[in-house]
C-alpha positions as CSV (number, residue, x, y, z in Angstrom):
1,X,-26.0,-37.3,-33.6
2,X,-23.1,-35.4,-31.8
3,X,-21.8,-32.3,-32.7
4,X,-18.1,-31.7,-32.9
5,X,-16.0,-29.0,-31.8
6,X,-12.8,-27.4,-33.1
7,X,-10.3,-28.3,-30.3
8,X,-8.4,-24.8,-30.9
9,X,-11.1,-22.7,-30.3
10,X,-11.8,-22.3,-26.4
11,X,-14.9,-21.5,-24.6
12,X,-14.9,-19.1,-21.4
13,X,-17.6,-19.7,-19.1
14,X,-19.0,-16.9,-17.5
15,X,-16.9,-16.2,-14.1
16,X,-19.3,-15.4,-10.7
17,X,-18.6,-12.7,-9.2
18,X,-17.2,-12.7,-5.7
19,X,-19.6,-12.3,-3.0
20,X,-20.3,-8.7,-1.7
21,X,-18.3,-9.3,1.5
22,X,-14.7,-11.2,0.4
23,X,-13.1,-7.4,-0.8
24,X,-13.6,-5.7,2.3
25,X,-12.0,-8.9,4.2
26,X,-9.3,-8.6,1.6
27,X,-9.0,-5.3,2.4
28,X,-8.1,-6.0,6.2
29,X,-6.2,-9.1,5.6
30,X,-3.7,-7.0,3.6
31,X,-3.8,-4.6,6.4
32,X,-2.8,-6.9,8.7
33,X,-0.4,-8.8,6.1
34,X,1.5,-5.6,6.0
35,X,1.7,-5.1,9.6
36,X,3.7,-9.0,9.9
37,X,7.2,-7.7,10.7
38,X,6.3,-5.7,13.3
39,X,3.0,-8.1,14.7
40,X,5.7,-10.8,15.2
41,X,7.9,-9.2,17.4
42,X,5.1,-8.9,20.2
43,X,4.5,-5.4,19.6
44,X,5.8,-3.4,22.4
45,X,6.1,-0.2,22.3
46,X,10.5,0.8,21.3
47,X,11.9,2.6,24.3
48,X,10.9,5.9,24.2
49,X,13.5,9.2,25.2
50,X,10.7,11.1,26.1
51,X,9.1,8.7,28.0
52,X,7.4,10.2,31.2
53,X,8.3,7.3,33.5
54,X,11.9,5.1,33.6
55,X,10.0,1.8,31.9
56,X,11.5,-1.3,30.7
57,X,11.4,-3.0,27.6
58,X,9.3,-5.3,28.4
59,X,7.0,-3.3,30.4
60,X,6.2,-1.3,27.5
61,X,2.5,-0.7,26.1
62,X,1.5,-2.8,23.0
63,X,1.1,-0.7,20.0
64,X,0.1,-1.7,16.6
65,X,2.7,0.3,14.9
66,X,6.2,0.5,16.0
67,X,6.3,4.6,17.0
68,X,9.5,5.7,17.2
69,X,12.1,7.7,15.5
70,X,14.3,5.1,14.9
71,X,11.4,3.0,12.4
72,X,10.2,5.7,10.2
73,X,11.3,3.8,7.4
74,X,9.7,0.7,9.0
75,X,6.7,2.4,8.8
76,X,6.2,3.3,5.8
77,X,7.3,-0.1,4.6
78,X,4.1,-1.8,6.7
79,X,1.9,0.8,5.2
80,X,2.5,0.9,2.0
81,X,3.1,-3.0,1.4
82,X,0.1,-3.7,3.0
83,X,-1.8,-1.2,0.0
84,X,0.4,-3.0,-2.3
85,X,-0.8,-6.6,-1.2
86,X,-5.2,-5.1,-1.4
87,X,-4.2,-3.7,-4.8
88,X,-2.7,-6.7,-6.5
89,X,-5.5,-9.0,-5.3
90,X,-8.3,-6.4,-7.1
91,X,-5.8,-6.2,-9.9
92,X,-5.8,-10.2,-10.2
93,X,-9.5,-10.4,-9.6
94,X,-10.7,-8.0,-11.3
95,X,-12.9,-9.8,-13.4
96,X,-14.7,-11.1,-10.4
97,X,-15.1,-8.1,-8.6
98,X,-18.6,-7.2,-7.5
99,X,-19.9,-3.8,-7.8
100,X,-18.2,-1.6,-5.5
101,X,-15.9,-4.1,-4.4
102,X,-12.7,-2.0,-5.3
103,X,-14.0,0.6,-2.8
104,X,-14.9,-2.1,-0.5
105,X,-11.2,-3.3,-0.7
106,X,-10.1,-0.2,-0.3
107,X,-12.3,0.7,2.6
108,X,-11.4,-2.4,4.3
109,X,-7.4,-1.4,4.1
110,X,-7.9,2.4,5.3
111,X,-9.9,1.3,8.0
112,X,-7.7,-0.9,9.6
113,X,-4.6,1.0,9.2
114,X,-6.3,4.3,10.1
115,X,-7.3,1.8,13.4
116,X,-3.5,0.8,14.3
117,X,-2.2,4.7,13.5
118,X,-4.5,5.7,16.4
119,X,-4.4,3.2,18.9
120,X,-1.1,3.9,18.7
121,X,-1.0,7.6,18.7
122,X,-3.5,7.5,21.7
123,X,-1.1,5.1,23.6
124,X,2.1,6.7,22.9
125,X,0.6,10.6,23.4
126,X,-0.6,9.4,27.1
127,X,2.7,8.2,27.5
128,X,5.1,10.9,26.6
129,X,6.5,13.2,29.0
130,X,4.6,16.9,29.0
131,X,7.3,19.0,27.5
132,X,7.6,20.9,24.0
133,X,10.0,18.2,22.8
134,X,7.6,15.5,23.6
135,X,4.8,17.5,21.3
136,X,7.5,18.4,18.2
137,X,8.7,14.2,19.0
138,X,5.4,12.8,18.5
139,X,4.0,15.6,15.7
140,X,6.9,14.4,13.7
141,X,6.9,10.9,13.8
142,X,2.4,10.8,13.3
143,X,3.0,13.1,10.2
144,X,5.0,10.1,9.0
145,X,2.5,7.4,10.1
146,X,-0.1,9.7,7.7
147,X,2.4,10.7,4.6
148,X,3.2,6.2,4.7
149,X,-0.8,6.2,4.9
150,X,-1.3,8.5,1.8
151,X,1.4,7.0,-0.2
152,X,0.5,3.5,0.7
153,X,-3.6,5.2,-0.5
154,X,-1.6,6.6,-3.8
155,X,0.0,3.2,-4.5
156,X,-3.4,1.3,-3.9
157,X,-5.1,3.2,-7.0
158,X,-2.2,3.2,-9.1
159,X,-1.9,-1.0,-9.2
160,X,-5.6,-1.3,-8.8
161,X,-7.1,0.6,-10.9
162,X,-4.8,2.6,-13.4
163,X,-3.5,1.4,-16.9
164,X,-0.3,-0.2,-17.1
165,X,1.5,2.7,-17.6
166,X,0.1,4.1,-13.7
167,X,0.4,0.6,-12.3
168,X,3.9,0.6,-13.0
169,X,4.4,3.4,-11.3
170,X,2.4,2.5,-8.3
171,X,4.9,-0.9,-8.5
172,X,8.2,0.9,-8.1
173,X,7.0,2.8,-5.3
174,X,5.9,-0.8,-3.6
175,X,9.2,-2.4,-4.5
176,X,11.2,0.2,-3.0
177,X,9.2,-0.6,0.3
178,X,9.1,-3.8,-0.2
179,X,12.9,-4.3,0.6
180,X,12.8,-2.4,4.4
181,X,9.3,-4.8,4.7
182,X,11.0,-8.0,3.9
183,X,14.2,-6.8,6.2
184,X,12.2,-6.5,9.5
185,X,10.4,-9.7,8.7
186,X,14.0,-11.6,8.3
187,X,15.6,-9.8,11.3
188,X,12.3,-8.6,13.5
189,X,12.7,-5.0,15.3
190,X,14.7,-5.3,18.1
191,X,16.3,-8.6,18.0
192,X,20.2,-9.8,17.3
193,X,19.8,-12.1,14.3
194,X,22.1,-15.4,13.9
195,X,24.9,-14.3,10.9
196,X,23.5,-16.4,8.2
197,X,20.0,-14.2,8.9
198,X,21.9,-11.0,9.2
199,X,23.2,-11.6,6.0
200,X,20.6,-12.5,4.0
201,X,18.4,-9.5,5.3
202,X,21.4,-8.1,3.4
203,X,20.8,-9.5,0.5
204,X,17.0,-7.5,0.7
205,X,18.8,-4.2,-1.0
206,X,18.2,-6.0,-4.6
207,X,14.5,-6.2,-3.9
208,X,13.4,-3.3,-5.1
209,X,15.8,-3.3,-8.8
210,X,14.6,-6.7,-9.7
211,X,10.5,-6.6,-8.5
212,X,11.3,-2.6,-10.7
213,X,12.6,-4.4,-13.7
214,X,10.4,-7.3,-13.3
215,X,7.3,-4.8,-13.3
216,X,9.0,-3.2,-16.2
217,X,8.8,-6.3,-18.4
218,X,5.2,-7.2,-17.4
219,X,4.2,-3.4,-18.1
220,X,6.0,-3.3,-21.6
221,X,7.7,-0.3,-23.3
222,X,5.4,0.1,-26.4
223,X,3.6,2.9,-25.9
224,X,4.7,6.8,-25.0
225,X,3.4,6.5,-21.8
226,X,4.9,3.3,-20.6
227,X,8.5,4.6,-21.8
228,X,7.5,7.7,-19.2
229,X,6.4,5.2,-16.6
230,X,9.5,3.1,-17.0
231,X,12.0,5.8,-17.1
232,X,9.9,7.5,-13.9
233,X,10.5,3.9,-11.8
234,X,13.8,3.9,-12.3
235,X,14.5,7.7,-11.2
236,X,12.6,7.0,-8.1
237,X,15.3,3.9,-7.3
238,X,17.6,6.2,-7.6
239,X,15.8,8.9,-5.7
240,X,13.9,7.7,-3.3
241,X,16.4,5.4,-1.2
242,X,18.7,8.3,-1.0
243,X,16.1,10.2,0.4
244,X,15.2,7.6,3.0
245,X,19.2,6.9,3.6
246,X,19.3,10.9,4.0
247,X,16.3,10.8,6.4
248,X,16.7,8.3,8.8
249,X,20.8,9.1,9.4
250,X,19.1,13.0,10.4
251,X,16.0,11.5,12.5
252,X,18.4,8.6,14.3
253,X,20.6,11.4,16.0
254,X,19.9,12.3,19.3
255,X,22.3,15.2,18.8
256,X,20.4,16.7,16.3
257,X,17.0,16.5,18.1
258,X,17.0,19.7,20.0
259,X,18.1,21.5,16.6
260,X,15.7,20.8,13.8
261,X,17.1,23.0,11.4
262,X,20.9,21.3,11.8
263,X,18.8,17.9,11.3
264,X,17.3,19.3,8.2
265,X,20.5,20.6,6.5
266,X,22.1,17.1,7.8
267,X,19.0,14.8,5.7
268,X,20.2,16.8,2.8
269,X,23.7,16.5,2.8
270,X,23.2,12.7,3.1
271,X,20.8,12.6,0.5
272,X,23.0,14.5,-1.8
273,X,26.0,12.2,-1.3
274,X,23.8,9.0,-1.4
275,X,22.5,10.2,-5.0
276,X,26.6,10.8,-5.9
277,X,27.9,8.4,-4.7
278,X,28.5,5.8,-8.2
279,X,29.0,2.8,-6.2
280,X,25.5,3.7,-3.9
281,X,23.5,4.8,-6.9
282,X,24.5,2.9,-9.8
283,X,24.2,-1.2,-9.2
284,X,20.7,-0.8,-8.2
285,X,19.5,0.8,-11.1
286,X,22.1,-2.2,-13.5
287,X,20.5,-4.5,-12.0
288,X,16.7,-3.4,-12.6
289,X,17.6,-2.5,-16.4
290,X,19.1,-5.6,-17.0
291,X,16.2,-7.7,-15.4
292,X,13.6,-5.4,-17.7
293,X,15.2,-6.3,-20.6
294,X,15.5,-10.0,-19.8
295,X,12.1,-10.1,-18.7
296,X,10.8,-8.1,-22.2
297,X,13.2,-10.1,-23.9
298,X,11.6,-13.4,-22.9
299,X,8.1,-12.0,-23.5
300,X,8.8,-11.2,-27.0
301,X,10.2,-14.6,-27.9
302,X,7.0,-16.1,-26.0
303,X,4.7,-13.8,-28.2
304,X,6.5,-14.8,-31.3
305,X,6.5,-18.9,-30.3
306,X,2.5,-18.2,-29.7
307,X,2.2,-16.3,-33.0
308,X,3.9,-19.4,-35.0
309,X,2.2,-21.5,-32.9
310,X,-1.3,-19.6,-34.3
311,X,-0.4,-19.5,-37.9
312,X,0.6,-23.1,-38.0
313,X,-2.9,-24.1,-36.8
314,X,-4.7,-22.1,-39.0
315,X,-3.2,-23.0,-42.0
């Protein structure tokens, strides 16, 4: 005799957990992921103007991060996409994860970036000339390396392991890095790309407003705290490129280096006119509404098809 099922009903079979070791490799492996623009362009060290010896370029020491006042934003961009990458894999595994294996994940990220940040520092510290610029130089730019760590360790949480509503957040804040990361994988540090290249890195400005709006239409609007998170991505589009536009203009003159405080008051005039400015702030933030409400658009017609869809079968 067999026994018959009812086609509409599904069974789930019990999914194995990953083995103990696989989130700690995932860990790394985003590390490293993150690290690609920079890993490809042979990672020597940029020419340094406080270098204690006349070196060339391709003399340099190989450093795993690309130290210099003239990447900060780079930086960042390799640290905090490479958190972005460890998080989404726990977030899309998450029903597979072993015990622990979220701290494993994250263990496995910190490590390897915390590794590159000082083989780096050590290299580039042994390096510098001994003066007081060379200690304010490299103080600077290794409280960047860490602030890009503990955003990229703020951003990891957030997509792994918050509700939506935090995730989202955690998602701007990857976008907007997202853009410079994909940038100095199109046109490496360093190198004169062919026009067609050049302009398509170009094209890596809209990154951030359609992965924001995209994330925004996965996250949904319908709850209190999801209106908050949406509103709060697209302030920091606004916000936060301004910031870095403000930023590196100040940390890429050499003419403001021996006067910190002109450098300073420089970063936030920038800023000030970048946030202004309607034709600098305004597109990016068009473009992520109107992709949110596409994308929530298009989920609410697939909810309603699967609710039909439901109704029809049981009647």
């Amino acid at each position: 005799m067999s026994i018959r099922t009812d086609p509409a009903v599904k069974v789930e079979t019990p999914r194995r957990p990953l083995a103990t070791w696989i989130p700690a490799l995932v860990g790394v492996a985003a590390a490293i992921a993150g690290l690609l623009p920079w890993l490809i362009t042979g990672m020597r060290l940029p020419l340094q103007n406080l270098w204690a010896t006349e070196t060339l370029p391709d003399r340099m020491p190989i450093v795993l991060l690309p130290f210099s006042q003239y990447a900060l934003m780079l930086i960042a961009a390799l640290m905090v996409t490479g958190a972005a990458g460890a998080a989404l894999a726990v977030r899309a595994t998450r029903m597979r994860q072993p015990r622990g294996g979220v701290i494993a994940t994250f263990t496995g990220l910190l490590a390897a970036q915390l590794i590159a940040a000082a083989q780096t520092a050590i290299v580039v510290r042994g390096g510098l000339a001994d003066r007081a610029a060379s200690d304010l130089y490299f103080a600077a730019v290794l409280a960047v390396v860490v602030l890009a760590i503990l955003v990229g360790t703020a951003v990891f949480w957030l997509i792994a392991a918050a509700p939506r509503a935090g995730a989202l957040v955690g998602l701007a804040i990857a976008a907007i890095a997202f853009g410079p990361w994909l940038s100095g994988l199109l046109v490496p540090m360093g190198t004169i790309p062919a026009d067609w290249l050049g302009q398509l890195a170009g094209y890596t400005r809209w990154a951030a407003p359609v992965l924001i709006g995209v994330s925004i239409a996965w996250c949904g609007v319908g709850t209190i705290g999801r209106v908050i998170a949406a509103v709060a991505s697209l302030l920091l589009l606004w916000a936060a490129p301004a910031l870095i536009t403000g930023v590196t203009s100040a940390a890429g003159s050499r003419v403001l280096a021996e006067v910190p405080l002109e450098m300073l008051d420089y970063a936030a005039r920038v800023t000030g006119m970048a946030l202004l400015l309607p034709e600098l702030a305004l597109p990016p933030i068009v473009a992520a509404v109107v992709v949110a409400v596409a994308g929530l658009a298009a989920r609410a017609i697939f909810r309603r098809r699967v609710t039909v869809a439901a109704g029809r079968l049981e009647s």
